[in-house]
Structure formats: C-alpha cells, structure tokens
C-alpha angles and dihedrals in degrees: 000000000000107000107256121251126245114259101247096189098054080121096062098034088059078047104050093042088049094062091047102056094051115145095244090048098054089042095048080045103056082040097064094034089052090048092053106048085044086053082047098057104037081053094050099053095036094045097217124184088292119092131248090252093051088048095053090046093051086053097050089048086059102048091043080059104053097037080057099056089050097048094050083044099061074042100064094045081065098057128080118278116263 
C-alpha cells in the first residue's frame, strides 16, 4: 500500500468547520428544522392537498435538519475556543 499523504488543508478545513458551528447557524438550523417537521406533521394528520409521499418528505427533511444542527453542535464543543 502507497504511504498516505499529509492533509495540507487541515487549516481550512478548522476554519471552515469553525464558520459553520457557529452558535446562530446551529440555532437557525434547528429553527427551520424544527418548522418543517412541525409543517410535516401538521400536513400528515390533517391530509391537506400534498401527498403522503410529499408529507413524509417534508418530515425527513426536518429531522435531517435538526439532527444536523446536534450533531454540529457536539462538533463545535470539539474545536479550539475562538
């Protein structure tokens, strides 16, 4: 097997991760997650004009959200302090 090569961007990478954990993003994140798995739900149990499959869409978006937002939050309590 060919020796692995040093990661040159780890530097972006810290920095890139840093703008993204950000306190207002994980919180806009969780918002909107929140919002749209609240909208799915609402739409599933009173079957409005959008399908089944739509509303099921619209729920797994949501959660994919907010799980998003968790899991950059347990991310940014890895990285350095600002």
């Amino acid at each position: 097997m060919p020796a692995r090569r040093p990661c040159r961007d780890r530097g972006v990478i810290l920095e890139w991760l840093g703008q993204i954990t950000e306190r207002p993003i994980i919180i806009a994140l969780a918002i909107i997650g929140a919002g749209l798995a609240t909208l799915g739900a609402d739409v599933v149990v009173r079957r409005l004009r959008i399908g089944p499959r739509s509303a099921r869409w619209l729920l797994r978006c949501g959660y994919t959200a907010m799980w998003t937002s968790v899991a950059l939050f347990i991310v940014a309590g890895f990285l350095p302090a600002r």
